[in-house]
SEMI-309032 format. One line per field, with one value per residue (C-alpha): residue in three letters; residue number from 1; x, y, z. Coordinates in nm, 4 decimals. Layout:
N
rest [ALA,...]
nr [NUM,...]
X [X,...]
Y [Y,...]
Z [Z,...]
This chain:
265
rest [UNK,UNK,UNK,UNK,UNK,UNK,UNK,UNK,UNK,UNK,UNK,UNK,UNK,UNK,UNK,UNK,UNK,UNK,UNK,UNK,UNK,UNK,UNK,UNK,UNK,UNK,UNK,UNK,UNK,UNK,UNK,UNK,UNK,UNK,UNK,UNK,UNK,UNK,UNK,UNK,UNK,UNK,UNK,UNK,UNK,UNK,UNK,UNK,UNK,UNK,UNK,UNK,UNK,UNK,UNK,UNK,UNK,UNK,UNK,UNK,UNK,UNK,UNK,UNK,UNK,UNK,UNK,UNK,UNK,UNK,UNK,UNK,UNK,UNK,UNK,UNK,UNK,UNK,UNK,UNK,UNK,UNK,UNK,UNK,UNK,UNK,UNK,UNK,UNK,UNK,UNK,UNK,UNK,UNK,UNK,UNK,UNK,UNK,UNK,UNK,UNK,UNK,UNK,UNK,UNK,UNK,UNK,UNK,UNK,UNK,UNK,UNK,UNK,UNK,UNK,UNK,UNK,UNK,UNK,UNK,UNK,UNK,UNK,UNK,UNK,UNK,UNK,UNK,UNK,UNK,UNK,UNK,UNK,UNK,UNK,UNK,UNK,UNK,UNK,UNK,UNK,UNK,UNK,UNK,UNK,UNK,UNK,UNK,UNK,UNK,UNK,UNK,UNK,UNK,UNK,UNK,UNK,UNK,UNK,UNK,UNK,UNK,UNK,UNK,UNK,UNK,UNK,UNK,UNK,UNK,UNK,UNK,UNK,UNK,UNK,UNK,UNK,UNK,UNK,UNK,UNK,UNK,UNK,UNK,UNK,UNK,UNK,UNK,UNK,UNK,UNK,UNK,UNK,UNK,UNK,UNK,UNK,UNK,UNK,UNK,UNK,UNK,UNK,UNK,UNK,UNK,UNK,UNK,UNK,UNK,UNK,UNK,UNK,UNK,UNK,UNK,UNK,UNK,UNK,UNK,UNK,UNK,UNK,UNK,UNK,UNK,UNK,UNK,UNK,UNK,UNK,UNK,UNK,UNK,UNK,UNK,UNK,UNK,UNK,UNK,UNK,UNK,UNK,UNK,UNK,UNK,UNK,UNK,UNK,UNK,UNK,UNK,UNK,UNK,UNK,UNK,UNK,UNK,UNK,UNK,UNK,UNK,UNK,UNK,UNK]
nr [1,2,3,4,5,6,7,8,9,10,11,12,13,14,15,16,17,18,19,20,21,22,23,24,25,26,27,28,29,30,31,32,33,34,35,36,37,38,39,40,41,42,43,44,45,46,47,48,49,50,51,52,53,54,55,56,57,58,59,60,61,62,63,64,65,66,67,68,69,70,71,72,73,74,75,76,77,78,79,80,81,82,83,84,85,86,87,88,89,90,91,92,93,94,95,96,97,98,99,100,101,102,103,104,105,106,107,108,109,110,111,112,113,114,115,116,117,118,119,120,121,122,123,124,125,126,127,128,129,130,131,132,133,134,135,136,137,138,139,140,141,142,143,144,145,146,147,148,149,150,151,152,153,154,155,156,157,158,159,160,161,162,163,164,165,166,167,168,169,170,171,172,173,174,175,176,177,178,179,180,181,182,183,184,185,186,187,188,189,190,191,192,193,194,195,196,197,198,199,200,201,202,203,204,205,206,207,208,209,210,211,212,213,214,215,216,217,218,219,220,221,222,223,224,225,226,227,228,229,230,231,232,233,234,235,236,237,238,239,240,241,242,243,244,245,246,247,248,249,250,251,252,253,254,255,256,257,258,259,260,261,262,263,264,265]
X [3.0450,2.6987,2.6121,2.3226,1.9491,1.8442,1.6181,1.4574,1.3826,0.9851,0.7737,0.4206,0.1109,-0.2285,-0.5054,-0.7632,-1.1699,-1.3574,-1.6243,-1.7387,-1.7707,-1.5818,-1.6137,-1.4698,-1.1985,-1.1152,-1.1321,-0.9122,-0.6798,-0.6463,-0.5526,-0.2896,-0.1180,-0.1135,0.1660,0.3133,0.5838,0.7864,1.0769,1.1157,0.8386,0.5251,0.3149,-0.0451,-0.2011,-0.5784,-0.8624,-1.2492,-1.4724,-1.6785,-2.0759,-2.1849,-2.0276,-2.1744,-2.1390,-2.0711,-1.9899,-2.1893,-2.1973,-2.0866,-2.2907,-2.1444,-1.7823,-1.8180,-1.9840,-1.6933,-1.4680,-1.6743,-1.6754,-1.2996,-1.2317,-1.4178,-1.3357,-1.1174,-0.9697,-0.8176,-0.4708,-0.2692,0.0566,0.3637,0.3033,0.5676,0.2666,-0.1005,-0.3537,-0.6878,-0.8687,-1.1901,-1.1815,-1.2532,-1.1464,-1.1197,-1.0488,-0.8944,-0.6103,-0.5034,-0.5828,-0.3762,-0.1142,-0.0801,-0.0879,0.1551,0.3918,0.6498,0.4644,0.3305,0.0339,-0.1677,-0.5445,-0.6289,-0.7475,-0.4891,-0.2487,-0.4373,-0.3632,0.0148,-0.0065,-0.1932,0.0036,0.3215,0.1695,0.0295,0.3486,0.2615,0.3153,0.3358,0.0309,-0.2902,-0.4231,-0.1184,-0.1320,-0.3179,-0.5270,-0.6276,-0.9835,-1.1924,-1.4719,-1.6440,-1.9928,-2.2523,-2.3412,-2.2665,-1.8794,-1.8426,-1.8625,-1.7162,-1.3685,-1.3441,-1.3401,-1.0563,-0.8227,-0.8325,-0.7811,-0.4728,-0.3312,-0.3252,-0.6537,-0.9668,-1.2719,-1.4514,-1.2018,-1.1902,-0.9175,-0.6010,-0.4686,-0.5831,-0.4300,-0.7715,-1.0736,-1.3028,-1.5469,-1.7809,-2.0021,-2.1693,-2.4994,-2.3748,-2.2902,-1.9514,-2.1666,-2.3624,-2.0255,-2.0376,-2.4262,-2.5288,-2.4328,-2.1619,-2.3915,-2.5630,-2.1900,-2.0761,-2.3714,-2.3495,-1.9239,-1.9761,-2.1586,-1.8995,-1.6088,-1.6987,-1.8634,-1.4697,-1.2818,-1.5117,-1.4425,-1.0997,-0.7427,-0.7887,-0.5031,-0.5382,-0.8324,-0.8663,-1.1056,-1.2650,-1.3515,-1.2011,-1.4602,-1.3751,-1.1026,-1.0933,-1.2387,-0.9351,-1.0222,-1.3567,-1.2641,-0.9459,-1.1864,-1.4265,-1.1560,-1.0187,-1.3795,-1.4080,-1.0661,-0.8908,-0.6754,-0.3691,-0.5008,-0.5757,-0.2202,-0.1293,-0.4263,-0.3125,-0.6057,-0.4865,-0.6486,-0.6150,-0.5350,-0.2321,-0.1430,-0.1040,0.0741,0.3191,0.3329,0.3858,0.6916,0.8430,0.7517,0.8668,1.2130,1.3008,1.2887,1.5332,1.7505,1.7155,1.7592,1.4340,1.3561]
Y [1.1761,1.3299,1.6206,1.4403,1.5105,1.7652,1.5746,1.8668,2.0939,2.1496,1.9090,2.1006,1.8427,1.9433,1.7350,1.7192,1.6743,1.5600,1.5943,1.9664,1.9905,2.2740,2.1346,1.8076,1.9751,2.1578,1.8357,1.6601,1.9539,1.9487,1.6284,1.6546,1.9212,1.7811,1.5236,1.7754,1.9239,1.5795,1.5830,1.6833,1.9511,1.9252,2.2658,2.1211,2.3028,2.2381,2.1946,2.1400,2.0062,2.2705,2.2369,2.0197,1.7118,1.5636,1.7263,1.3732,1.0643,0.7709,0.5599,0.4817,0.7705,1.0062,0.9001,0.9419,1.2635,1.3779,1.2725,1.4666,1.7604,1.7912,1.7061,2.0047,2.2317,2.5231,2.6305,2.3138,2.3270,2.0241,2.0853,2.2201,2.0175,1.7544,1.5020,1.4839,1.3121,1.2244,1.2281,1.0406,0.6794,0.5087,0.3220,0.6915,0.6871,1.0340,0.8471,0.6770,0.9516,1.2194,0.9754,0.9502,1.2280,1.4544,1.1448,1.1307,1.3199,1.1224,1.0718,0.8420,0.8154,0.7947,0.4557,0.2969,0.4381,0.3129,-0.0382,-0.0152,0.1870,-0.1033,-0.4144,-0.2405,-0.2543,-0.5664,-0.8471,-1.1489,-1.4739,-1.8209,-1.9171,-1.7953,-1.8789,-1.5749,-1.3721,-1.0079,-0.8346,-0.4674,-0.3651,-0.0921,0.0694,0.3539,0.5070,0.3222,-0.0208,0.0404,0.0933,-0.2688,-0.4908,-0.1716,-0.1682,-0.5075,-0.5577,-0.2360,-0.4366,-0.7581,-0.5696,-0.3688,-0.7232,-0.8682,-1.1094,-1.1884,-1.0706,-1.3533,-1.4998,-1.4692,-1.2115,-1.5057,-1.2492,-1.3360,-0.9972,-0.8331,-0.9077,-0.7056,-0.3324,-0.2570,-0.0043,0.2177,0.2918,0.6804,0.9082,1.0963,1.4127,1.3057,1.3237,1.7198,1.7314,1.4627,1.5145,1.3161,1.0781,0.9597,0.9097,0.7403,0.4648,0.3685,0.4043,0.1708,-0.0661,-0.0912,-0.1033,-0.3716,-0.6115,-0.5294,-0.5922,-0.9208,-1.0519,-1.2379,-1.0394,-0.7169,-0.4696,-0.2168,0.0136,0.1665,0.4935,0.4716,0.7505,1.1020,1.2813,1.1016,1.2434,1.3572,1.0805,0.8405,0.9813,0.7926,0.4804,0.4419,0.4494,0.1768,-0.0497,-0.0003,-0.1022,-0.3873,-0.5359,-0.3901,-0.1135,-0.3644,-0.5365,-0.2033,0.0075,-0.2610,-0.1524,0.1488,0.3617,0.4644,0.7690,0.7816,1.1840,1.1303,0.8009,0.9376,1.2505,1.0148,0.7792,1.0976,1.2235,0.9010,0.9064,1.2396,1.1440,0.8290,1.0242,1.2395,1.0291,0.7596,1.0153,1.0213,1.3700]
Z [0.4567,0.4590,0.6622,0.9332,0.8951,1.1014,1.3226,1.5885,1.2948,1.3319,1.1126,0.9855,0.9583,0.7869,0.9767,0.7656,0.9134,0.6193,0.7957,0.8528,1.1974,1.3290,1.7115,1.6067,1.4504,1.7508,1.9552,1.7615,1.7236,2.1083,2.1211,1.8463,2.0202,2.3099,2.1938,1.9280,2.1164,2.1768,2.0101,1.6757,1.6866,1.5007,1.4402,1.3272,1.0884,1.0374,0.7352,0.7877,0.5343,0.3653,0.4661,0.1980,0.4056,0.6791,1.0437,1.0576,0.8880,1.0206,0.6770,0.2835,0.1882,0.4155,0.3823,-0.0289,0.0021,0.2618,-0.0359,-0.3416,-0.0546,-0.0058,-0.3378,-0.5166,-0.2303,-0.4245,-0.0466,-0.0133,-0.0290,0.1082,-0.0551,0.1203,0.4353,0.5656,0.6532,0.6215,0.8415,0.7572,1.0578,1.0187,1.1986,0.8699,0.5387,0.4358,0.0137,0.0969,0.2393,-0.0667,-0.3367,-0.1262,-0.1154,-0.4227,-0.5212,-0.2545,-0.3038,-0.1340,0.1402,0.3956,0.4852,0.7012,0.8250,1.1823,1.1690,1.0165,1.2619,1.5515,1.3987,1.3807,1.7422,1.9076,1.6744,1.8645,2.1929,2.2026,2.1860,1.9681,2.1648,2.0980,2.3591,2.2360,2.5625,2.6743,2.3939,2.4868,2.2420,2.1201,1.9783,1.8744,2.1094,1.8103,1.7476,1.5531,1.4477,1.0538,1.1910,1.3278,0.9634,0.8157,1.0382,1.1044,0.7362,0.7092,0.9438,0.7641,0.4561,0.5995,0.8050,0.4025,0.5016,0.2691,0.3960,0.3708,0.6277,1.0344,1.1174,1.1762,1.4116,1.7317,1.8637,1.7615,1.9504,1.7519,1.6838,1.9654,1.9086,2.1561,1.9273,1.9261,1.6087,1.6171,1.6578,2.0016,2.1759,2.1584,2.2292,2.4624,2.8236,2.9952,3.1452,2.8497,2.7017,3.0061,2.9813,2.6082,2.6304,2.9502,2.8021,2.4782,2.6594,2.9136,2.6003,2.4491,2.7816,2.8444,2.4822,2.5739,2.7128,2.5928,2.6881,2.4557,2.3759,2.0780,2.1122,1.7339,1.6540,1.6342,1.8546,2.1418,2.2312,2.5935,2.6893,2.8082,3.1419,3.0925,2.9636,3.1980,3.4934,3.2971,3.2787,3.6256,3.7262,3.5343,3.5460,3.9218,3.9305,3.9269,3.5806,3.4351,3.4708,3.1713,2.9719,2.6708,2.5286,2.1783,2.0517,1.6761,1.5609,1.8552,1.6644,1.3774,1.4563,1.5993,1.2986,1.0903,1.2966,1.2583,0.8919,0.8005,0.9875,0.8559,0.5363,0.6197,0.7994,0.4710,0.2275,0.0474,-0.0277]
């Protein structure tokens, strides 16, 4: 019989910011470790976009120049990591192309680990009347067709179709950019995330909260006392705030394990 995996050895994750905010780098970075000591380990390691990305990506043309960016950058370096995030709340291209070409590494995308993270905490039912659904509070009003459209294409669905799930109530935006959350004061945050989150929460039985977009996090504090005003403080202990960059550390752990465990090396 096989020696077992080694299962608490530390597991080393790049996040990577294609965007080239430093501040949002340290944001998210913050919020990674916070989760990276559960068990097995996970030291996070991180990369910032050089300055010919965007500060920060609020459309198409940002999210291909973040790609052309981190692609011709000579100081990036993702091999010899167990896992690699991209951590940009978005049908991010860099997600596919690194993982194809680190294969078998893993590597995931914030975003679409905030849709397996909320599909597991929201049970499918039989009532649709019963069932409870997730969705997306982010930044700008480009992000609403644009993610909408990325979970129908991850759930398998044509776009021209209604999402059949009806676990997913939708994209709110709050009219910000990812940058205004470092430069706007709380206040100003507080009204626009407000006003999101309580269009989300009103939309049908919403029980999980997905924060979309990677400079918000921090802000659970915020939105758990939004919901607590809007649905009771009974109604809202059921409510889950996902933040992606934890997500997906998570989803990485698990990823990087069940290699070992299964043998694929």
């Amino acid at each position: 019989m096989p020696s077992p995996p080694r299962l608490t050895s530390s597991i080393n994750i790049l996040l990577l910011n294609p965007n080239s905010s430093l501040a949002m780098t340290k944001t998210m970075q913050s919020a990674a470790n916070s989760i990276a000591t559960l068990l097995p380990s996970a030291s996070i390691s991180t990369y910032t976009a050089p300055e010919s990305s965007p500060a920060s990506i609020d459309n198409d043309d940002d999210i291909k120049a973040s790609v052309e960016a981190v692609s011709n950058d000579a100081e990036f370096r993702p091999e010899g990591y167990d896992a690699v995030l991209v951590a940009c709340f978005s049908v991010h291209p860099l997600v596919k192309q690194l993982a194809h070409s680190l294969k078998p590494t893993p590597v995931t995308g914030i975003f679409e680990a905030s849709i397996l993270t909320s599909l597991s905490l929201v049970p499918l039912v039989e009532g649709k009347k019963e069932q409870q659904q997730w969705g997306i509070v982010t930044t700008g009003a480009f992000w609403e067709a644009h993610l909408a459209n990325g979970v129908a294409a991850f759930l398998g669905q044509p776009l021209s179709q209604s999402i059949s799930d009806h676990r997913f109530a939708g994209v709110y935006s709050t009219g910000l950019n990812a940058g205004d959350f470092h430069t706007l004061s709380q206040d100003q945050i507080n009204v626009r995330l407000r006003e999101a989150t309580k269009r989300l929460l009103s939309s049908g039985n919403v029980t999980c909260v997905v924060m979309g977009c990677g400079g918000m996090g921090g802000l659970q504090d915020m939105i758990r006392d939004i919901i607590v005003q809007e649905y009771g403080r009974d109604k809202a202990k059921d409510v889950s705030i996902v933040d992606g960059v934890q997500a997906g550390v998570l989803q990485l752990q698990q990823a990087v394990l069940s290699r070992r465990v299964f043998g694929v090396k």
